[in-house]
VEXBADREN-123227 format. One record per residue (C-alpha): residue number from 1; y, z, x. Coordinates in steps of 0.05 Angstrom, whole numbers. Example, Ala and Ser with C-alpha at 12.3 -4.5 7.8 and 13.67 -1.06 7.14 Angstrom:
// residues 2
- pos:c2:c3:c1
- 1:-90:156:246
- 2:-21:143:273
This chain:
// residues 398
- pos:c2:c3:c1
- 1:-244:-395:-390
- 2:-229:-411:-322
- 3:-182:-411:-260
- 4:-131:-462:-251
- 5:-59:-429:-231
- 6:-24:-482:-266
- 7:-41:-477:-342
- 8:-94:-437:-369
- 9:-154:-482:-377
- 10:-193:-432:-431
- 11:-130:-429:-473
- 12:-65:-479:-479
- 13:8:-452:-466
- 14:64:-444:-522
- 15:90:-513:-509
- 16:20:-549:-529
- 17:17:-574:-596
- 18:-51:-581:-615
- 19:-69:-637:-653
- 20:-128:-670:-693
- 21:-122:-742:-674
- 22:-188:-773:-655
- 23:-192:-832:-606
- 24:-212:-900:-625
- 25:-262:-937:-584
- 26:-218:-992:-559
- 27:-166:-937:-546
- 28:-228:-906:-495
- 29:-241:-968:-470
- 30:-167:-979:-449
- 31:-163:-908:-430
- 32:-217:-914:-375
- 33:-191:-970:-350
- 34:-123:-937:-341
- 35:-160:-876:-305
- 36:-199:-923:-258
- 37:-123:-957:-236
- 38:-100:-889:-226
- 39:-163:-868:-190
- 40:-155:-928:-136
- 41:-78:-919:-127
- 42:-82:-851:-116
- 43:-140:-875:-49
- 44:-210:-845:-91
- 45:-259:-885:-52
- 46:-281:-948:-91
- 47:-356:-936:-99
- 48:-336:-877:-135
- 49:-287:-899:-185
- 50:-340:-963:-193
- 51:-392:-910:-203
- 52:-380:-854:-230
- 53:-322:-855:-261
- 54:-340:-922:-292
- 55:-401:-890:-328
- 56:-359:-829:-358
- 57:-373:-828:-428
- 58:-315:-802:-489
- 59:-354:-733:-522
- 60:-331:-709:-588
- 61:-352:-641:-581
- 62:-303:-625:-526
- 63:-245:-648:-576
- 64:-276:-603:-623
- 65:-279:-548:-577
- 66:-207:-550:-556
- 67:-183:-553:-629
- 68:-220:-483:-642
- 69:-213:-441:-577
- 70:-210:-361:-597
- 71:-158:-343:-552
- 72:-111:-363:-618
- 73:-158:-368:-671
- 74:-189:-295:-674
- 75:-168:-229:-680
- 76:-162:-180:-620
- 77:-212:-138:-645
- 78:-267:-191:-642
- 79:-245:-222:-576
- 80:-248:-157:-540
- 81:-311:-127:-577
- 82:-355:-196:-553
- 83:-331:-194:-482
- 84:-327:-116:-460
- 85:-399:-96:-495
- 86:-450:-49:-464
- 87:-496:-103:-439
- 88:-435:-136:-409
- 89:-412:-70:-376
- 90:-485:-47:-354
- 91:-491:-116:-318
- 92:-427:-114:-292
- 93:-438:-42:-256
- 94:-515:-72:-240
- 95:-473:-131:-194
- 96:-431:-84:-169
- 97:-479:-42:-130
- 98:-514:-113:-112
- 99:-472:-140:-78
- 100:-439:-81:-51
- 101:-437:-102:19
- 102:-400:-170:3
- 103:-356:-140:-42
- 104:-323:-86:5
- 105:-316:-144:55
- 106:-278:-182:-1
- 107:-228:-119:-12
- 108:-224:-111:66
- 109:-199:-183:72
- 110:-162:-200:2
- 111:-142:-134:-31
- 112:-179:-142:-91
- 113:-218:-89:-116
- 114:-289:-94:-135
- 115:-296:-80:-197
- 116:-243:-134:-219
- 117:-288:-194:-180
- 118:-339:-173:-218
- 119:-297:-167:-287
- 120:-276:-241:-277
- 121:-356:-260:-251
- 122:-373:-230:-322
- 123:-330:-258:-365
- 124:-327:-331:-343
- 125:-402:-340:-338
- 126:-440:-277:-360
- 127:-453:-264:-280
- 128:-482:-331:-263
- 129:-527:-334:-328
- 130:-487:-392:-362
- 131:-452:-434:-316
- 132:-434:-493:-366
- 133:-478:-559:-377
- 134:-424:-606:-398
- 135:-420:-664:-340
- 136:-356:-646:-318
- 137:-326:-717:-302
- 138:-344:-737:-383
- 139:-304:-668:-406
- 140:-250:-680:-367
- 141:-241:-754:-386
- 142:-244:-746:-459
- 143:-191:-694:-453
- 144:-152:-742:-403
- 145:-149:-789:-460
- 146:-137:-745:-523
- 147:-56:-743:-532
- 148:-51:-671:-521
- 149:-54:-654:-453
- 150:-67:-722:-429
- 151:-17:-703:-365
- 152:-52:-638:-342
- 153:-133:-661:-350
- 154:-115:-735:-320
- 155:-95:-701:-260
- 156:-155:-655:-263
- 157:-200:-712:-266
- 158:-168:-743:-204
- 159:-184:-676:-161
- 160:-256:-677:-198
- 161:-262:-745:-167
- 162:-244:-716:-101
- 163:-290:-657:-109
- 164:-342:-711:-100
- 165:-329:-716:-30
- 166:-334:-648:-13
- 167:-397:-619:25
- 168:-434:-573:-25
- 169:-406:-614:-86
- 170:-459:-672:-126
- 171:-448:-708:-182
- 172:-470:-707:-230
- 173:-419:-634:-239
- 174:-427:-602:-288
- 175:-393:-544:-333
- 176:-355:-517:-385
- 177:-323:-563:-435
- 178:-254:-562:-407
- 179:-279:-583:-335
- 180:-293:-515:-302
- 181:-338:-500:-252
- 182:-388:-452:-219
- 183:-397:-378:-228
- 184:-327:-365:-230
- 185:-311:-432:-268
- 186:-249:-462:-231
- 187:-217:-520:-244
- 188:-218:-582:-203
- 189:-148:-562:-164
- 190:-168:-497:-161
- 191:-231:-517:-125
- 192:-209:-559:-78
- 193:-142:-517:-57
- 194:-173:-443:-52
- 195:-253:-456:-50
- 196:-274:-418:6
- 197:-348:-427:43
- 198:-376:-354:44
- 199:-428:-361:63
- 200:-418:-395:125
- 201:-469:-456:103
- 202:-408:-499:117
- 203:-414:-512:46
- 204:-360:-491:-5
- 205:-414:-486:-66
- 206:-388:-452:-121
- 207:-453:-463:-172
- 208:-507:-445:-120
- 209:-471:-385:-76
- 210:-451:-329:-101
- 211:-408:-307:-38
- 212:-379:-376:-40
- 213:-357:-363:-115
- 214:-329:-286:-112
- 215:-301:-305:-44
- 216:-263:-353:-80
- 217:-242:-309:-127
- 218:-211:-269:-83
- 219:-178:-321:-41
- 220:-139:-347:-112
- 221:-122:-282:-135
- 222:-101:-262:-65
- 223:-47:-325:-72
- 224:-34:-311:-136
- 225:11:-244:-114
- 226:-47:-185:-123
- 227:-15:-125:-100
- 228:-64:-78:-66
- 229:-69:-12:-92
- 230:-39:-24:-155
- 231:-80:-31:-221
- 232:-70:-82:-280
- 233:-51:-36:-331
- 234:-70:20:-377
- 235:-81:44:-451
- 236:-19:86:-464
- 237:4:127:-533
- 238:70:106:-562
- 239:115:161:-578
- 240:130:172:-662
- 241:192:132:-673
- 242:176:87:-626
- 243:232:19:-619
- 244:183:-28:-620
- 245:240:-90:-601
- 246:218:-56:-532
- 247:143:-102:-535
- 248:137:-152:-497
- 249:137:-179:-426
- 250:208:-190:-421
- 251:218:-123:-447
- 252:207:-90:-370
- 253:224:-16:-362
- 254:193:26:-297
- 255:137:78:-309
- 256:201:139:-307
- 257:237:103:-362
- 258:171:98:-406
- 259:155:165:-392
- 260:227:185:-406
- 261:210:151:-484
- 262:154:195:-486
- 263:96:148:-468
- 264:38:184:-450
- 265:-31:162:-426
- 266:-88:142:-481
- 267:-110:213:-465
- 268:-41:244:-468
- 269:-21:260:-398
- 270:45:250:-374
- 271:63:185:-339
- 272:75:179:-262
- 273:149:186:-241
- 274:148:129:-218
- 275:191:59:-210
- 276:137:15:-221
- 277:162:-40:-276
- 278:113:-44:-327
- 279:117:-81:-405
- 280:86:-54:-468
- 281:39:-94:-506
- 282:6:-79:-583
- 283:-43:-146:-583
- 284:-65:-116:-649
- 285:0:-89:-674
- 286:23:-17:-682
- 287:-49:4:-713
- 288:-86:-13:-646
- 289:-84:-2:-581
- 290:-22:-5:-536
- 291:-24:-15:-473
- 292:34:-11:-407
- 293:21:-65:-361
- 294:37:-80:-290
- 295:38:-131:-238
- 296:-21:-144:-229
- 297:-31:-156:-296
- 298:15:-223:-292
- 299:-28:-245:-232
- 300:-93:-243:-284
- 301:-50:-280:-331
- 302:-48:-331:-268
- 303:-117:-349:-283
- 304:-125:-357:-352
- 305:-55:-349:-393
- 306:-94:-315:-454
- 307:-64:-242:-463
- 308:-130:-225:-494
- 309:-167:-254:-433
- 310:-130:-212:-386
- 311:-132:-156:-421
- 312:-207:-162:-429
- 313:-214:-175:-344
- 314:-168:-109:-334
- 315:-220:-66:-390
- 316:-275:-94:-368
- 317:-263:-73:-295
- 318:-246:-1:-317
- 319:-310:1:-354
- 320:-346:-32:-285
- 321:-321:22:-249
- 322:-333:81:-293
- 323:-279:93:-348
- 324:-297:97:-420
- 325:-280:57:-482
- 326:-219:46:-514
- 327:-181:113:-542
- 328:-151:81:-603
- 329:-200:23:-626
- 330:-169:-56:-649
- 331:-174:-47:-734
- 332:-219:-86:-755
- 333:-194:-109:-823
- 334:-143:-158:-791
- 335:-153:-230:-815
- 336:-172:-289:-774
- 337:-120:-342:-774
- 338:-124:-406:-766
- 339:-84:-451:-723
- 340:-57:-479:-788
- 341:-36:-426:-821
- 342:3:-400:-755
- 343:37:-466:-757
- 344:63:-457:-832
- 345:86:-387:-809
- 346:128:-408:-753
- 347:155:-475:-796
- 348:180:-418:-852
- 349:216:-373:-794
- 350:250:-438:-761
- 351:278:-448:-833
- 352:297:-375:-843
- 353:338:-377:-775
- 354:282:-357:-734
- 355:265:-389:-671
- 356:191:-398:-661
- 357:214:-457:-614
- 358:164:-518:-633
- 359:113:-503:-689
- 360:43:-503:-649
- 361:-1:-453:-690
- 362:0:-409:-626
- 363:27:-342:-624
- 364:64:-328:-562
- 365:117:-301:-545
- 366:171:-332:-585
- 367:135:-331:-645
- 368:124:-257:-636
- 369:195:-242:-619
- 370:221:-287:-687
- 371:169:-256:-733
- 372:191:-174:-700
- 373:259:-194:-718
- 374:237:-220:-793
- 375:208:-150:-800
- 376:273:-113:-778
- 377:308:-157:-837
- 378:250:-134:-890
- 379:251:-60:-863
- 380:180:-69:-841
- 381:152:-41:-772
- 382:181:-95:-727
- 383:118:-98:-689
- 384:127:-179:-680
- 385:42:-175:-712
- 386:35:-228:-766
- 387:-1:-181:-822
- 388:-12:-206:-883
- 389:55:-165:-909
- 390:84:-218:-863
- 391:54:-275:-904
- 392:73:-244:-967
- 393:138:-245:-955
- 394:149:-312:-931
- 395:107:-334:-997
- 396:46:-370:-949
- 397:-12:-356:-984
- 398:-72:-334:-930
């Protein structure tokens, strides 16, 4: 995972096909050379695209990696269950009362609450305990050079190589396998655009400092839109008969039309009367949890574009800051699928009349929206989830 603002770099968008093409060496070879042109015409010092940019070297593993990330290749129930565990939330409330002092400076200045600094600390790197050991100018090469997001990581690489100019900043970086960085693993444009020096080393040191890295959270989230005083979301209970073509992001209603539905709480209070808009989401279908979610849950979804991710920073923080588990648990007899067998899914709805938009083996939006309407036509609960009923019935065998 990691912060970028752009495109989530733990997770691709909707629009990213991923692919399985492998590079040749000659097709390295030329790549580098391309990168090193780019590097001087965009005015990266010479002795650095001569040095270490001309030593990068192409790593199959980080192909590998990107081909099998779990944001679409596991089930909510295991993404959530690995992330927001005791140990995870013990830590979590262990760094809270830590770091205390820097933290209520951080909501003072930026608005954003504790607990969620923390959430995001604990979920990109375990709290500082695995910060990545990929060099970070190799990772972001190969991906520079694989056909898929060429675009987005060449222009990442360029900012790495400007990173290497910044005071606090050494090559050889290193990080995750998509090029992220430090406790709080940024990107390279994230890092150099809203890296703040915390400190006040006069260093902007986002592996070594800890109030470097959390301010910088704060500072990106703070220009991402985070509304003060408003939380990301919550676990709600859908009313019996409930219309699920309502899911969705697009799908915005305020808290006093929910409420009007009969949405309640998880625990079964009534909702605020309120005019906050808010979207429902069943990441696990009508048998799991649902949950309303707000504003500030699109500004988590400005980090890292995985619904499951955000979902698991805006848990995780509750549990940080004293709420209990889950009241209705993810089912746990949902298959994994694989990116695959999504893809043969959304090629059988385009046929039926459809639209999944571009078959990509992701399930976003679209692809939820075309497969809730494929229920409505089969009488099935049009909860947009593909179950294996789904499968079934557009003859794919799982």
């Amino acid at each position: 995972m990691a912060a970028c603002g752009l495109v989530l770099s733990g997770a691709v968008s909707s629009a990213e096909t991923p692919s399985d093409e492998t590079i040749t060496p000659e097709q390295w070879d030329g790549c580098v050379v391309r990168l090193q042109q780019e590097a001087l015409d965009k005015g990266i010092p010479s002795d650095i695209v001569q040095g270490p940019l001309a030593g990068i070297q192409y790593v199959p593993k980080v192909i590998e990696l990107d081909r099998r990330q779990p944001e679409f290749t596991t089930t909510f129930s295991s993404y959530i269950t690995r992330r927001v565990d005791h140990r995870r939330v013990a830590r979590g409330r262990k760094m809270l009362r830590e770091h205390r002092e820097l933290l209520n400076q951080l909501v003072k200045e930026y608005g954003i609450p504790a607990q969620y600094l923390v959430a995001f600390w604990g979920l990109e790197t375990n709290y500082g305990s695995y910060l990545g050991k990929m060099p970070t100018l190799d990772s972001l090469a190969t991906l520079a050079c694989d056909q898929r997001r060429s675009r987005f990581f060449t222009a990442q690489l360029m900012e790495a190589l400007k990173l290497l100019q910044v005071p606090g900043v050494e090559h050889p970086m290193r990080g995750s396998w998509a090029g992220a960085v430090g406790h709080t693993q940024f990107m390279p444009t994230a890092y150099l655009k809203y890296a703040i020096d915390g400190d006040g080393d006069g260093k902007k040191d986002l592996w070594g400092s800890i109030p470097d890295a959390l301010t910088s959270a704060a500072n990106f989230l703070n220009n991402l839109g985070w509304q003060r005083d408003l939380r990301w979301g919550r676990e709600v209970q859908l009313p019996d008969g409930f219309d699920f073509t309502l899911l969705g992001f697009k799908q915005k209603r305020s808290l006093k039309q929910w409420r009007a539905m009969g949405l309640r709480t998880a625990t079964g209070a009534e909702l605020a009367d309120l005019d906050l808009p808010a979207s429902v989401l069943l990441p696990a279908g009508y048998r799991g949890p649902a949950f309303l979610v707000y504003h500030n849950f699109d500004v988590i979804m400005g980090w890292n574009r995985s619904v499951y991710y955000a979902l698991s920073v805006g848990h995780l923080a509750d549990r940080i800051n004293g709420a209990g588990k889950l009241q209705r648990s993810p089912p746990k007899d949902l298959k994994r699928l694989s990116i695959a067998q999504v893809k043969e899914l959304q090629t059988r709805l385009n046929a039926m009349g459809y639209d999944t938009g571009n078959p990509d083996g992701i399930l976003g939006p679209a692809t939820r929206t075309a497969i809730s309407a494929f229920q409505q036509s089969r009488e099935m609960v049009a909860d947009g989830y593909p179950r294996s009923s789904v499968f079934e019935a557009l003859e794919i065998e799982l």
